[in-house]
N, C-alpha and C positions, 0 to 999 in steps of 0.2 A: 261669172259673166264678165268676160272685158270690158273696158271703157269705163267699171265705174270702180273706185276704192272703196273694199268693205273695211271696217276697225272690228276687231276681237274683244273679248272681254277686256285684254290684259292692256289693248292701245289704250281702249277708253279710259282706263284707271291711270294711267301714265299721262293721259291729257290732262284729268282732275288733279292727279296730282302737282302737274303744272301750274294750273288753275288757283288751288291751295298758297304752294308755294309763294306769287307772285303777290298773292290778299296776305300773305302772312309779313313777308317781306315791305309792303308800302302802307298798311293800310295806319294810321294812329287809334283807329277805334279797338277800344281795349278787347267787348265783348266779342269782333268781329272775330279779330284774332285767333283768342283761345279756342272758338268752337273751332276756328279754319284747322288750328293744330291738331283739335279731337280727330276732328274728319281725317285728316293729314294722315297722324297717326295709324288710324283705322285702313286707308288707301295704300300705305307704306307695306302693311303686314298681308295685303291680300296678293303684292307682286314681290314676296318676301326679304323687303328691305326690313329687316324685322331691328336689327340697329341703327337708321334712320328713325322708325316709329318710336323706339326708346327716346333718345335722341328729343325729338320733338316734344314728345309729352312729357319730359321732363322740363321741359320749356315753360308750361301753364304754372299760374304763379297758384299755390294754395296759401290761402289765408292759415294764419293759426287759428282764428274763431271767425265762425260763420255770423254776420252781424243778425241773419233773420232766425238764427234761434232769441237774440236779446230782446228782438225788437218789439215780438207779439206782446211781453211783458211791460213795455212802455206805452205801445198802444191800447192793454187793461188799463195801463194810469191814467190816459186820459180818456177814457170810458168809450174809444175806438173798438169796442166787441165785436164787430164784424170784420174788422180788418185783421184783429188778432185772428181772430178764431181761422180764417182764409191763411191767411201766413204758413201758422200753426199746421191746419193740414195740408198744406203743399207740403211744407219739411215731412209731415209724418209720411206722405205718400210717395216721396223722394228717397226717406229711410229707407220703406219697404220695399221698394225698389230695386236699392244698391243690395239690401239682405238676399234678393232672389238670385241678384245677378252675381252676386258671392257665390252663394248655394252653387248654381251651375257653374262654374268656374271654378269649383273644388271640384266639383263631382267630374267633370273632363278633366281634371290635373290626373287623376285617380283612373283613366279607364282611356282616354280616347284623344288625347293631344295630340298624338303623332299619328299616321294610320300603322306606320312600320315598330308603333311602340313593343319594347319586352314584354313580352310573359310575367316574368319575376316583376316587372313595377308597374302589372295592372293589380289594383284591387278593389274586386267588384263591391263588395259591402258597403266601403265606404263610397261610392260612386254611388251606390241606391239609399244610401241614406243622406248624403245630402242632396238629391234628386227629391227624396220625400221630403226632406225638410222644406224645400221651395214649394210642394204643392199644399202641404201643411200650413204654410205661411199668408200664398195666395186662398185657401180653402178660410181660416180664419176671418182675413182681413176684406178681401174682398168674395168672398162668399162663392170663391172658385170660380168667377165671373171673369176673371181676365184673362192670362193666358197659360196660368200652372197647370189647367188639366192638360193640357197638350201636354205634359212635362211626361207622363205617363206612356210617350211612345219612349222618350230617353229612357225611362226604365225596363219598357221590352225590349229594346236594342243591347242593353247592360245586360240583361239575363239570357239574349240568343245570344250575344259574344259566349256567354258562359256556358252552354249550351244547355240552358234551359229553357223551354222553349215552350210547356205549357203555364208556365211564371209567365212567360212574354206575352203567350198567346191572353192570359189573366188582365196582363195590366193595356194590351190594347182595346179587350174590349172594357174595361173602366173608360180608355178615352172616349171612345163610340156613347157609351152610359150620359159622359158628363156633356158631349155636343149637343147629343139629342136634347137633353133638360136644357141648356143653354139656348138652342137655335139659333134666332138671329141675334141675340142679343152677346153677342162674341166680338170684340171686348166692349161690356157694358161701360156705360159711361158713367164714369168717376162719378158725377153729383149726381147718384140714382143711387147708391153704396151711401149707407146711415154714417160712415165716416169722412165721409168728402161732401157734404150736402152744401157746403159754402164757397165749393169750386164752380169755375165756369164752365158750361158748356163747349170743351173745347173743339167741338164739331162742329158748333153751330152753323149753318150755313156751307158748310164744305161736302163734299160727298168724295169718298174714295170706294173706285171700281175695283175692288178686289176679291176677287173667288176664290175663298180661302178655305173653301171645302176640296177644290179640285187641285190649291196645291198640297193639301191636307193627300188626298190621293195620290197623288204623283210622287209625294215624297214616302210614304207607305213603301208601295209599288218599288220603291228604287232601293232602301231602306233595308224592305223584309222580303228580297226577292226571293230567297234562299225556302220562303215559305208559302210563295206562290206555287199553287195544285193542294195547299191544305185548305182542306173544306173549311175551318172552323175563319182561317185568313183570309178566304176569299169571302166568309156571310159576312165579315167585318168591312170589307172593300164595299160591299152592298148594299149594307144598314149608312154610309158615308156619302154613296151616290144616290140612294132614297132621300136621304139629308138632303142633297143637295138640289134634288131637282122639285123640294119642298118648298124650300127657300126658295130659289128661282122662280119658283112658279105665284108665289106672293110680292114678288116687287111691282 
């Protein structure tokens, strides 16, 4: 339409990154900083400055020792047990964390970093095993409560690149199994999980509108088109829009 200026994805990332830059460059507040750089970083690589994003996040200073692993043990000595114990599982919920975001981070070194990657340097095994290894990890810890079962479209996506395709067709409907048992409660919240019980509610009071079943669909749909017209892929689109208009229909 004339008369008005629309911005594209890639303006809006080039204004944030502007944005970034300028908090990085004036601000003295240490914390402000560092995240500005995460984000920086992270904006850098999506308009593929990918040696600017090096670049900057080499910039974040890393301590040699994290002072909140020492700390929880000073706060036992002075019989501060609550505050240790709070410490203590944010780091352990922080570890497990950084261990999933590994896990997927190998498993795409392994199978799907470039879209025009080789042939000879994909390999699928190890892409599904550190894929399982994350849901493995979330399935333990947090009782498959947060967001690993989704992990299980990554591994039908691995096994249609491979052209296996009732393997794929396997591990989507595992995801469909684990939404349904879940429902709304996707992603539970940390202090409901017998290992976070000293965490805060960190929703409390906030509400985020997000139909995550329907980008749950969309991203299928886009994903595994290749297998749209199969019966067994579209009962799975079905059993997700039933999901959905469940939920929906309880708010």
């Amino acid at each position: 339409m004339k008369g008005k200026n629309y911005l594209n994805a890639e303006d809006i990332t080039n204004r944030i990154i502007e944005i970034l830059e300028d908090i990085v460059d004036n601000t003295n507040d240490i914390s402000l900083k560092e995240s500005s750089l995460i984000q920086l970083g992270s904006n850098y690589m999506m308009v593929g400055k990918n040696d600017m994003a090096e670049k900057v996040l080499k910039k974040i200073y890393k301590p040699t020792c994290n002072p909140d692993v020492m700390l929880p043990f000073v706060y036992m000595q002075q019989d501060k047990i609550y505050e240790a114990r709070k410490l203590m599982q944010q780091n352990l919920n922080a570890s497990v964390g950084e261990a999933m975001t590994s896990c997927m981070g190998l498993a795409i070194s392994y199978y799907s970093y470039k879209d025009d990657i080789d042939e000879k340097d994909i390999d699928f095994d190890k892409a599904s095993l550190y894929y399982q290894l994350a849901i493995d990890i979330d399935k333990l810890v947090y009782d498959g409560n947060q967001m690993g079962s989704f992990l299980n479209s990554n591994l039908a996506h691995v096994n249609l690149k491979k052209g296996d395709i009732k393997t794929s067709l396997i591990y989507l409907n595992k995801l469909v199994n684990s939404i349904e048992r879940l429902g709304t409660d996707i992603p539970r919240q940390l202090n409901k999980i017998a290992y976070f019980d000293n965490l805060d509610d960190i929703n409390k009071g906030t509400t985020v509108d997000i139909d995550i079943y329907q980008m749950l669909i969309d991203s299928l749909n886009e994903t595994f088109s290749s297998l749209k017209g199969n019966n067994e892929f579209e009962d799975i689109i079905s059993r997700i829009i039933d999901l959905r208009k469940l939920v929906n229909k309880g708010k």
